[in-house]
C-alpha positions as CSV (number, residue, x, y, z in Angstrom):
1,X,-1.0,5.7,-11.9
2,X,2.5,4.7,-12.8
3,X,5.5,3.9,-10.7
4,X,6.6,7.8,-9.6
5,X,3.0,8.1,-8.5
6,X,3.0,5.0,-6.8
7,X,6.2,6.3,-4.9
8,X,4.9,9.6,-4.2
9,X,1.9,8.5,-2.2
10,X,4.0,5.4,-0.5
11,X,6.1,8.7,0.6
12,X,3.7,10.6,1.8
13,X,2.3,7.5,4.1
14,X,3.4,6.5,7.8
15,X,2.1,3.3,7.0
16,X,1.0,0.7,4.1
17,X,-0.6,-2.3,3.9
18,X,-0.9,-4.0,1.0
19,X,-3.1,-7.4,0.5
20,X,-2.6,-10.1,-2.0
21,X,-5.2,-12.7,-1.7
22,X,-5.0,-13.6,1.8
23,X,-1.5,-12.2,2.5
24,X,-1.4,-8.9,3.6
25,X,2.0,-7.0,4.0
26,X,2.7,-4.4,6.3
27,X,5.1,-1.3,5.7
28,X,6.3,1.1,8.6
29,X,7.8,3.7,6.1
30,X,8.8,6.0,9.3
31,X,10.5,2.7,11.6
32,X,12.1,1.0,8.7
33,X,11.4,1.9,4.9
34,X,11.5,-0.5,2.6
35,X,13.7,0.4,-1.2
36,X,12.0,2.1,-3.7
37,X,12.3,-0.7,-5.7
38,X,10.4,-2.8,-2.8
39,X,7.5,-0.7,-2.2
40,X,7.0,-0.9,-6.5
41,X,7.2,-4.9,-6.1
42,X,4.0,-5.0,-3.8
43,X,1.9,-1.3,-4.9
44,X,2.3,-2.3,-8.9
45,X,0.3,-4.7,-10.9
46,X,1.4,-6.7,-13.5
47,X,1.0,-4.0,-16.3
48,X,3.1,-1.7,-14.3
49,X,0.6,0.3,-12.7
50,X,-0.8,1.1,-9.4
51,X,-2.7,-1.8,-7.9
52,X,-6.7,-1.3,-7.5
53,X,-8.4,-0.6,-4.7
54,X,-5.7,1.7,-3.7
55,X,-7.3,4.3,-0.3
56,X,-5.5,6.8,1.3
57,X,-7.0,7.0,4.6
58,X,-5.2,9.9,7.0
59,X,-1.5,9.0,6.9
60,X,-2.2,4.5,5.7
61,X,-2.2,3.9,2.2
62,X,-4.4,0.5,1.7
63,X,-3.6,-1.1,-1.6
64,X,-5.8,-4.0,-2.7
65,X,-8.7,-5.7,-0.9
66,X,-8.9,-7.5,1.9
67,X,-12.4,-8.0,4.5
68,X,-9.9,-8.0,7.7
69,X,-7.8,-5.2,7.0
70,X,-10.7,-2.6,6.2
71,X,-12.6,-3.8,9.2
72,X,-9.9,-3.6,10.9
73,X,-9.2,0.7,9.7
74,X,-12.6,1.8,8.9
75,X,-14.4,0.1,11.9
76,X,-11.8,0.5,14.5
């Protein structure tokens, strides 16, 4: 998926958390929305398209991997 995809399902989201190695950054797109150009900065990869694992789960779209944060969604 390319950038406008990547922007139509950060849309679409009331929340996204994104991990890079063991930071993990958290977007409240309803409270305060980041730019566009932010959201592209953390959800694409360095050939410009959507970082993997990417889960939409209910309105929280999880973009990379990180042991905490899906504990902390899936087991909660």
């Amino acid at each position: 998926m390319g950038a406008d995809d990547a922007l139509r399902l950060a849309k679409a989201a009331t929340h996204i958390v994104v991990s890079k190695g063991n930071r993990v950054h958290r977007f409240a797109m309803q409270a305060d929305a980041p730019t566009d150009e932010k959201i592209l900065e953390y959800l694409l990869g360095p050939t410009g398209n959507l970082r993997a694992p990417t889960i939409r789960y209910s309105t929280t779209l999880l973009v990379g991997f990180n042991d905490e944060v899906f504990t902390e969604v899936f087991l909660a």
